[in-house]
VOBA-1610 file (N, C-alpha, C; in pm, whole numbers, padded with zeros to 5 digits, always signed):
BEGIN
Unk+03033-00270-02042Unk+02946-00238-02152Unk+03008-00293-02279Unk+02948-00371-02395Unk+02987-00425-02488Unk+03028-00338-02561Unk+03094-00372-02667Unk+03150-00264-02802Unk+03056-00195-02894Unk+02931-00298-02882Unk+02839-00240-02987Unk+02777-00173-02892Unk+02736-00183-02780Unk+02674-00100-02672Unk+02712+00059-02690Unk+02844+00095-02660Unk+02848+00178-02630Unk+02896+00265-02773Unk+02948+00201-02907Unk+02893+00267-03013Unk+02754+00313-03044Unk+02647+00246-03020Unk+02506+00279-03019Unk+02515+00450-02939Unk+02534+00462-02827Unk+02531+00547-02718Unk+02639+00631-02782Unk+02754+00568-02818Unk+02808+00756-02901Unk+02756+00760-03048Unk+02638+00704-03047Unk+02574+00767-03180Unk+02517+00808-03189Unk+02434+00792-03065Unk+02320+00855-03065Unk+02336+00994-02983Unk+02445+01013-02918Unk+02530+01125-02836Unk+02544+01216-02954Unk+02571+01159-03061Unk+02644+01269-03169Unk+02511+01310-03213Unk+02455+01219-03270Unk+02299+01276-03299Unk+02187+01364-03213Unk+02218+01325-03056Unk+02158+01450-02964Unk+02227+01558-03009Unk+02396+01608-02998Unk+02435+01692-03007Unk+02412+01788-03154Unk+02421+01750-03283Unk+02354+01728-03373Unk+02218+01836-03383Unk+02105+01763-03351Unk+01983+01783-03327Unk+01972+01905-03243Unk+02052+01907-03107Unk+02034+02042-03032Unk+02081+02104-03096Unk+02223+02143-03157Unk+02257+02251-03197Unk+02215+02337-03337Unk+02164+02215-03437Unk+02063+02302-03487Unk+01951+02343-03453Unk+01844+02290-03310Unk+01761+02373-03264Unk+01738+02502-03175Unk+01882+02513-03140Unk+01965+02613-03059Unk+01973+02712-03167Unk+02011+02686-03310Unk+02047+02784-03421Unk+01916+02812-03471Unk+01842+02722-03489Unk+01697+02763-03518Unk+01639+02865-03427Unk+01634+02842-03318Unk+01576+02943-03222Unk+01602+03048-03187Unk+01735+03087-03217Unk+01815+03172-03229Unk+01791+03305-03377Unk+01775+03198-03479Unk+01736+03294-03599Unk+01574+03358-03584Unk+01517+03263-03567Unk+01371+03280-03528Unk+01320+03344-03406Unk+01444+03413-03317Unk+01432+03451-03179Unk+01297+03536-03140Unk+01177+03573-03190Unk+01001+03691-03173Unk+00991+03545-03190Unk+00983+03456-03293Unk+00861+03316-03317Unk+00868+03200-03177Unk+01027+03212-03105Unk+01073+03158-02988Unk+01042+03223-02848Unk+01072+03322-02858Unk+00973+03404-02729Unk+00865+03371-02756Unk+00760+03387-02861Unk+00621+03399-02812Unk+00568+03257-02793Unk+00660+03175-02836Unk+00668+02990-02791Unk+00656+02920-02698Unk+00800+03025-02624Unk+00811+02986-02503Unk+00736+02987-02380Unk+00682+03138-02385Unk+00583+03130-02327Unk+00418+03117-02338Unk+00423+03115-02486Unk+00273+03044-02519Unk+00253+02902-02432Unk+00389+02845-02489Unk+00347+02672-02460Unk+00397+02596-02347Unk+00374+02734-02219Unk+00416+02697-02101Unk+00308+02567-02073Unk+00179+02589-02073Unk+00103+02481-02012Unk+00123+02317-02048Unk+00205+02394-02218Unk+00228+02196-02287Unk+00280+02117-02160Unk+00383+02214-02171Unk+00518+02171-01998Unk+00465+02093-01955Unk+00393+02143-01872Unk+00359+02150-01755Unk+00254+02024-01745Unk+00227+01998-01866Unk+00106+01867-01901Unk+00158+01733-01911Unk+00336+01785-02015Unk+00428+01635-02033Unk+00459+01632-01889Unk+00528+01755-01778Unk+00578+01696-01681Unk+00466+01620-01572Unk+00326+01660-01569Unk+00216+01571-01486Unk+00202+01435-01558Unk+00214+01399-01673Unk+00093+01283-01743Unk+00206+01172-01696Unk+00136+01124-01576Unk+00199+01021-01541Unk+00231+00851-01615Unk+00079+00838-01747Unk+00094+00737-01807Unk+00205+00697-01867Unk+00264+00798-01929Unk+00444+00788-01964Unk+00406+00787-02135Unk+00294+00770-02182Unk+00220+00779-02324Unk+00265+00921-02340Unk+00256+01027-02269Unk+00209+01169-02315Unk+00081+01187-02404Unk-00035+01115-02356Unk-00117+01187-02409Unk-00205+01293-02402Unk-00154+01340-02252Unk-00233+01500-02194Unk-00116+01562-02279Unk+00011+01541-02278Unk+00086+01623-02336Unk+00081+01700-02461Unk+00001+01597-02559Unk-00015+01584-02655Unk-00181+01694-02740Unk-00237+01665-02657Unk-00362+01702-02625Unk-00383+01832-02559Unk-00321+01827-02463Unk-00286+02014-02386Unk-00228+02079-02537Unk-00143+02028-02540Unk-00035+02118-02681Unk-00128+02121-02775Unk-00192+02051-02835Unk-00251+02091-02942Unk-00349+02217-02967Unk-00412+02193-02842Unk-00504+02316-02780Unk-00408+02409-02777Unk-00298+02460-02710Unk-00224+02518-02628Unk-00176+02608-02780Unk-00153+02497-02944Unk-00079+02571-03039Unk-00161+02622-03097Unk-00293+02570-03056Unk-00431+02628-03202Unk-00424+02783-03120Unk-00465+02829-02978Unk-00467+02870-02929Unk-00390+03033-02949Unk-00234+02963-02961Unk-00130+03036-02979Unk-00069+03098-03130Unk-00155+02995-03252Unk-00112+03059-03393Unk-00186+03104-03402Unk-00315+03218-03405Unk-00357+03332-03427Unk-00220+03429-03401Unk-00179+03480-03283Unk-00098+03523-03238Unk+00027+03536-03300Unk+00102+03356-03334Unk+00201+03415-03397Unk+00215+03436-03532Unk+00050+03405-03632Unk+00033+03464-03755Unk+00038+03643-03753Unk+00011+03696-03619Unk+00013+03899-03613Unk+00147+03884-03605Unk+00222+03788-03527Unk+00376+03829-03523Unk+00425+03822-03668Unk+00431+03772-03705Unk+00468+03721-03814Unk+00442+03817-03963Unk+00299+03848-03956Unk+00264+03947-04067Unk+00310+04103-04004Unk+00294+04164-03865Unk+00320+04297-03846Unk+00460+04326-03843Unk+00559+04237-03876Unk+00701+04276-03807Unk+00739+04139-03752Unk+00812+04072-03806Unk+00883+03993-03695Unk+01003+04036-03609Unk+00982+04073-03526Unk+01071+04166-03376Unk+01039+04122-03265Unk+01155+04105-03183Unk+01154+04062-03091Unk+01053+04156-02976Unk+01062+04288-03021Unk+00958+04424-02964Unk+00821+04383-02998Unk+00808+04302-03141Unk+00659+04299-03170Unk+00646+04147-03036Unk+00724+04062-03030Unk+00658+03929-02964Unk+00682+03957-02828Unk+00773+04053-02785Unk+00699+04097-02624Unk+00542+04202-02595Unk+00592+04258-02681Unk+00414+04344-02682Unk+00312+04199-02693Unk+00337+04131-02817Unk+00191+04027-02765Unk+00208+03955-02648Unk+00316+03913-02643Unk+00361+03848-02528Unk+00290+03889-02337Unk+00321+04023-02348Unk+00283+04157-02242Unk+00120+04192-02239Unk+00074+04144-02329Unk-00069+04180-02342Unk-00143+04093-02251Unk-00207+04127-02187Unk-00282+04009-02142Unk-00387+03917-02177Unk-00454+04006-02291Unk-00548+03928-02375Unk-00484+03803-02455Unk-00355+03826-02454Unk-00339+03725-02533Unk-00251+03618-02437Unk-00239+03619-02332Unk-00193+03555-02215Unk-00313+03459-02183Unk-00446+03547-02204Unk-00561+03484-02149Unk-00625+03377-02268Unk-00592+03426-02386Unk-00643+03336-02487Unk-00609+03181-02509Unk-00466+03228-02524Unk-00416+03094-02535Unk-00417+02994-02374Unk-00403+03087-02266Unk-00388+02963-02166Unk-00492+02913-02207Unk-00630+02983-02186Unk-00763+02948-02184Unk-00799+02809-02302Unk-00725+02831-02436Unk-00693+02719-02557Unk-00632+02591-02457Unk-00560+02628-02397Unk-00484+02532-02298Unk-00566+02441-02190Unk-00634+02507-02153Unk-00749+02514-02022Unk-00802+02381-02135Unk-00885+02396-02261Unk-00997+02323-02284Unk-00932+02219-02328Unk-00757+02213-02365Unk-00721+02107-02411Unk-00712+01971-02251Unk-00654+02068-02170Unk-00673+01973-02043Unk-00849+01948-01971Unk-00945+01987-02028Unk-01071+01952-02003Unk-01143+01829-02141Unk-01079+01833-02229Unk-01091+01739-02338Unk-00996+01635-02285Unk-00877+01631-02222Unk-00796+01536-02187Unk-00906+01463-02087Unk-01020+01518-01997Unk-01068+01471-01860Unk-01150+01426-01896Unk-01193+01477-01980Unk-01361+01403-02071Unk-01363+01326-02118Unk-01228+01278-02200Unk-01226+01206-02301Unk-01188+01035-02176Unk-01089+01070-02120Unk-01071+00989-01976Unk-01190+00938-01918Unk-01267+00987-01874Unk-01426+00952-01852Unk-01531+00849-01969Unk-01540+00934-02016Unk-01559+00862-02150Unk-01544+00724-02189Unk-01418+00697-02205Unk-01334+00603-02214Unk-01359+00491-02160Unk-01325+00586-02032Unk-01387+00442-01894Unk-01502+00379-01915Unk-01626+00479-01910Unk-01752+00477-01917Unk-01774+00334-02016Unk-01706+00400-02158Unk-01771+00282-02257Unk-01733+00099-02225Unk-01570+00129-02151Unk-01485+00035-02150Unk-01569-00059-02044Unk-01618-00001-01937Unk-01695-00085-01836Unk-01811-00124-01895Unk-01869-00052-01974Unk-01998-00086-02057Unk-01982-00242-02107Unk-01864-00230-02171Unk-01849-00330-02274Unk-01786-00462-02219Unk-01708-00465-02084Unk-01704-00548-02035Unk-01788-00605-01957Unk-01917-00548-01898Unk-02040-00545-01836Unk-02082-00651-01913Unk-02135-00608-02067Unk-02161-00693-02179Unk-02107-00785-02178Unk-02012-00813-02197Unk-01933-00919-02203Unk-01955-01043-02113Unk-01954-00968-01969Unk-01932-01058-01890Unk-02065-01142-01861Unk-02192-01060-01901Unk-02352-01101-01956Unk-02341-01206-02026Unk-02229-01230-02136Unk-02267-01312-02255Unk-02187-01429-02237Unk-02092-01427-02119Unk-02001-01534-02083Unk-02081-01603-01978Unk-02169-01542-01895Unk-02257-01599-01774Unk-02350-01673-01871Unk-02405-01656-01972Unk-02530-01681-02092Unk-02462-01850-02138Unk-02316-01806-02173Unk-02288-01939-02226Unk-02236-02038-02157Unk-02202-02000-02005Unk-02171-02081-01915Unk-02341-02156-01871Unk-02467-02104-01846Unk-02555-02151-01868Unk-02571-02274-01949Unk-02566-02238-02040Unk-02603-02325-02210Unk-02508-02478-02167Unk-02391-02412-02146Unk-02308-02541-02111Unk-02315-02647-02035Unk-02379-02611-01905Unk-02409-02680-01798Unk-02534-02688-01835Unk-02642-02693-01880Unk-02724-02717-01947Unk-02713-02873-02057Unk-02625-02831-02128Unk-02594-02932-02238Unk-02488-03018-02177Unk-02427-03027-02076Unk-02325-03118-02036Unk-02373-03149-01875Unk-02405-03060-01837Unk-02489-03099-01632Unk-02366-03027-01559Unk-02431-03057-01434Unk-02317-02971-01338Unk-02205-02970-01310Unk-02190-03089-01379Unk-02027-03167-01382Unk-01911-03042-01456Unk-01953-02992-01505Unk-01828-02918-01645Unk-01842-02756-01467Unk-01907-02712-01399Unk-01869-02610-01329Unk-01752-02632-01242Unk-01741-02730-01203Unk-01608-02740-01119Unk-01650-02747-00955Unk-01784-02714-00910Unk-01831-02689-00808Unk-01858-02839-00759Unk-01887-02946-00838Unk-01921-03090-00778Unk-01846-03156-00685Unk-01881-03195-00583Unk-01763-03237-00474Unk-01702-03378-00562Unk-01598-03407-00542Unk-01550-03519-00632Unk-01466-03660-00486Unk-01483-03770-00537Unk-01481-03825-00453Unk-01285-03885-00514Unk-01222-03995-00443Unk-01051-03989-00458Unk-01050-04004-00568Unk-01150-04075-00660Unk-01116-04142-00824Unk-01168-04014-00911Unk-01238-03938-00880Unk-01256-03814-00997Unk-01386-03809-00962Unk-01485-03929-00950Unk-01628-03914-00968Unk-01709-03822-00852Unk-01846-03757-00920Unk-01867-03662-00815Unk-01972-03779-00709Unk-01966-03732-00661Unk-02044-03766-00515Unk-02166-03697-00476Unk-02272-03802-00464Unk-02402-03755-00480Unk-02419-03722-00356Unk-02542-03614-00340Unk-02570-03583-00210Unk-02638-03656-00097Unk-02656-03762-00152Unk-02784-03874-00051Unk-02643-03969+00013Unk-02493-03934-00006Unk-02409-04034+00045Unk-02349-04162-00054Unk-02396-04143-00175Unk-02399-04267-00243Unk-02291-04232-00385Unk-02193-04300-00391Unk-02135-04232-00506Unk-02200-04286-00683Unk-02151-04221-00742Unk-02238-04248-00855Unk-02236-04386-00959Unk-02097-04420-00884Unk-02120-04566-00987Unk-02161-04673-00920Unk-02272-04698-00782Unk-02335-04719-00726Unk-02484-04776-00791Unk-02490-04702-00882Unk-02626-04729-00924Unk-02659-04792-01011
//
């Protein structure tokens, strides 16, 4: 491994370490806003670890649902008490187990729709497309003859070869 190689890699080592340990201290001070996180935004998980495109955009899309879902919730934590007692009670509730998955639920049904969708228009438009390329391949062979398709049998010198046996500079 080169010199600059592996400075890159302990820099970015220091900067992981860095980064975790103030989110370790963050989570820690904030410990009711981190419980009710953790398990609010189980489904995000569970969306980055499926979305096989490697984009994360179910990830992205589940979560968003998954947080709209989940800040009602941790705006009561937040205004009644922030306690770790208040974010297992919401936590323990099931209404609010059911809310947010359910926020979760429509973010992965907007992920499927939108997928559909997508497709739908994308084939549309190459459909089109491929209409308007057949249109001008017309026009062409039209304005130049059959010669420009590539389909003309061609005889050893280039020229095509007529169908009665006779080649064309024959005539």
């Amino acid at each position: 491994m080169s010199r600059r190689k592996r400075r890159r890699t302990k820099v970015w080592s220091r900067n992981a370490q860095i980064l975790g340990l103030f989110g370790f201290l963050t989570a820690v001070v904030f410990m009711p806003t981190t419980i009710m996180l953790f398990f609010g935004m189980l489904p995000t998980v569970g969306a980055a670890l499926m979305d096989r495109s490697g984009r994360g955009i179910k990830a992205v899309t589940v979560g968003a649902m998954n947080l709209a879902g989940a800040f009602p919730f941790l705006l009561s934590l937040w205004t009644t008490g922030h306690s770790s007692e208040n974010a297992i009670s919401l936590i323990s509730d099931p209404r609010t187990i059911i809310v947010i998955y359910s926020a979760a639920a429509v973010g992965y049904l907007i992920d499927w729709a939108m997928g559909g969708l997508v497709a739908t228009v994308l084939i549309q438009q190459s459909s089109s497309r491929m209409k308007e390329i057949k249109k001008r391949q017309q026009e062409l062979v039209q304005q130049w003859g059959q010669e420009v398709t590539g389909e003309m049998p061609l005889d050893a010198y280039g020229f095509p070869v007529l169908s009665d046996g006779l080649d064309s500079d024959d005539d």
